[in-house]
N, C-alpha and C positions, 0 to 999 in steps of 0.2 A: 503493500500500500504506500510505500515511500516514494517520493518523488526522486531520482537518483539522477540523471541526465538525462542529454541532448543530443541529439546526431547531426553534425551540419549537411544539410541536403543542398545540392546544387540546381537549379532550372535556370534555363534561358528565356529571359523577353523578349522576344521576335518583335520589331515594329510592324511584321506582317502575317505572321504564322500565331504570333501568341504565344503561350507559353509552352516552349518546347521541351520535353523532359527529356532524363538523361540519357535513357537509352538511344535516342535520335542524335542526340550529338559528341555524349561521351567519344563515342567510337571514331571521330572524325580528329577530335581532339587529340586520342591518341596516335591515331595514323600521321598526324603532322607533326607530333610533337609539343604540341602547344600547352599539352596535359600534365608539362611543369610549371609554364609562368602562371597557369590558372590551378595547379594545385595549390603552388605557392600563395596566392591571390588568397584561395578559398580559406588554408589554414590561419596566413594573416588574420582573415574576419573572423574566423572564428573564435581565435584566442582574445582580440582584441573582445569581442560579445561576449565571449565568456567571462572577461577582466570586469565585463561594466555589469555583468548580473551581479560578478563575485562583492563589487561594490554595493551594490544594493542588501545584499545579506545571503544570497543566495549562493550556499555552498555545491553546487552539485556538476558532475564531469558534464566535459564536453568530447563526443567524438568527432573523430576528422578522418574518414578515409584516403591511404595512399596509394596510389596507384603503382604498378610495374616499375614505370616506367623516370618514378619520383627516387625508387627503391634502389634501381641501378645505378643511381648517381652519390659517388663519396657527400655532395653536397646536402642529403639530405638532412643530413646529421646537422648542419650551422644553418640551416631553413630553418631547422624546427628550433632551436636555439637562439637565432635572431628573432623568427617569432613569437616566443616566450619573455624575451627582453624589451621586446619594444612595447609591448602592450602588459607585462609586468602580471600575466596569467599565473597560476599557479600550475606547474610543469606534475603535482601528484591529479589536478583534474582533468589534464590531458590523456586521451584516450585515442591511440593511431590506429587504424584496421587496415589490416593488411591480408587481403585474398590469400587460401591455401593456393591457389598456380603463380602468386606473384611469388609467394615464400619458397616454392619449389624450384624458380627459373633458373637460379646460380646460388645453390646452399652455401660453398664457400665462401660465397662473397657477401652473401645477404647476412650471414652470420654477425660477422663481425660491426655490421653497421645497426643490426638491432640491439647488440650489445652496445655500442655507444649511445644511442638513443634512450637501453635504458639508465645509462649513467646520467641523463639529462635530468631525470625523475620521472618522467613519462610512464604510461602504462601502455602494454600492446596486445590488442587483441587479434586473433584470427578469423575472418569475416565469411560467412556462409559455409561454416567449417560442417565436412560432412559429403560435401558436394565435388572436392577438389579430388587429387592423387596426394594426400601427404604424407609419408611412409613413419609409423610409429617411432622410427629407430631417428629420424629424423625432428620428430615432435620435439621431445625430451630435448633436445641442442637450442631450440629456439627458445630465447627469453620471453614467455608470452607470459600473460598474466590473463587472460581471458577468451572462452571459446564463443563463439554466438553461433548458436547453434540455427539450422538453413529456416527459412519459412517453408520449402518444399515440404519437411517432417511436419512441423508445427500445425500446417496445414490438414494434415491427416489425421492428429493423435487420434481428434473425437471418432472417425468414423473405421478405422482402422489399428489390427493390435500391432500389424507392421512398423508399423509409424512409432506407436508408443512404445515397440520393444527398441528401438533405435532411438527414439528419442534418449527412452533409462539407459541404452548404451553408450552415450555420448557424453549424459549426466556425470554417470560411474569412472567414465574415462578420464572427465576433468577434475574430479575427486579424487582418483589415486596421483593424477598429474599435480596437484592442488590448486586447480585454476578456478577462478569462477564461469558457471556458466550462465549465456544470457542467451533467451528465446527470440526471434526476429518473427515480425508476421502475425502477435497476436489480434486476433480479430475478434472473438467471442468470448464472455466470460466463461462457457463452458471449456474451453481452449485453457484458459487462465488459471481453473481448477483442476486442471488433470496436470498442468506444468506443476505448481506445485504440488502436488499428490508426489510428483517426479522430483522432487527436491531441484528444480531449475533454481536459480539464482535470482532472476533478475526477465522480465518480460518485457518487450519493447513491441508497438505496433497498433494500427487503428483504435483498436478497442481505448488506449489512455490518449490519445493526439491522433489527429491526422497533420499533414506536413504544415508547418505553420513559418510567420514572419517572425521575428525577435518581438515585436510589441506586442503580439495575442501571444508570445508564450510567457510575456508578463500578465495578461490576463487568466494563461491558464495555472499558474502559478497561485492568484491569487482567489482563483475556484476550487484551489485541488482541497481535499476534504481528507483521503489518504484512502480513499478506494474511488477505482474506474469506475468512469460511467462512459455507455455509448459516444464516442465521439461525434 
């Protein structure tokens, strides 16, 4: 029932198209390249929004997804360190997500730059985990602190025991790993009681927000009651 964080969501306002979401341009972004100066861009805001909630009183993370292609570069590491300095965010409610096939692409290399990242203070979770190829042997090597488990499972618990036996297996898995885990995709309260029945951690999805501006999530802030309601 706690209000715990935020996910920064990115869309595009088209002056012709309207609001175009991410799957339409993510991918275009990434094929040029440009899906550094705009990752860059996007965590700037987010730390800097996070800094001006934390001012108001409001203690809780902020996620920031990275991309592949943020991941590949030594620079990530002083990105996310000049962003933490200039906006004076607190680097323990920093929350990076980073895709099980980003984390797969060059383990060597990706290694050691999550490792400095976490010396930043940061926390890093693994994003639609469950969904990728991430080899066990490989898990255990990454400094992760959190799984978020796919909305493809979340999706199914209610109507399927498949689902729900993969869900408790993903739980179990972050529990012996000792990471938290978080549900993506919740939609229904019925959804919301079988996670926890599962011991999940942490619920994120429709049912408590749908995607919102910085000013309604200061409204929704000050409607939360410390249980969902229909968004």
């Amino acid at each position: 029932g706690a209000f715990t964080g935020v996910e920064a969501l990115l869309r595009w306002r088209h002056p012709v198209r309207g609001v175009v979401m991410p799957d339409d341009f993510i991918p275009a972004l990434e094929a040029s390249g440009l899906i550094v100066p705009v990752g860059l861009w996007v965590l700037q805001e987010a730390c800097r929004q996070g800094a001006a909630w934390h001012s108001q009183g409001h203690s809780f993370a902020v996620s920031v997804n990275i991309s592949v292609k943020q991941l590949e570069q030594d620079r990530i590491v002083d990105d996310v360190r000049s962003a933490l300095l200039a906006s004076g965010f607190d680097p323990g409610k920093l929350i990076l997500e980073i895709t099980e096939t980003s984390l797969m692409s060059d383990v060597a290399a990706t290694i050691p730059r999550l490792t400095a990242l976490k010396e930043l203070g940061v926390h890093l979770a693994i994003d639609d985990f469950g969904t990728g190829y991430s080899s066990l042997a490989y898990l255990r090597q990454f400094p992760i602190d959190i799984l978020k488990i796919d909305r493809s499972f979340v999706s199914g618990i209610v109507d399927t025991s498949e689902a729900a036996a993969l869900i408790h297996t993903l739980v179990q898995l972050g529990k012996v790993l000792g990471l938290e885990t978080i549900a993506e995709g919740v939609e229904s309260d019925e959804q919301r009681r079988q996670l926890i029945d599962e011991k999940v951690d942490t619920g994120q999805g429709f049912l408590f927000a749908r995607p919102l501006e910085a000013k309604a999530v200061d409204q929704l802030l000050r409607d939360w009651h410390g249980e969902p309601r229909l968004a």
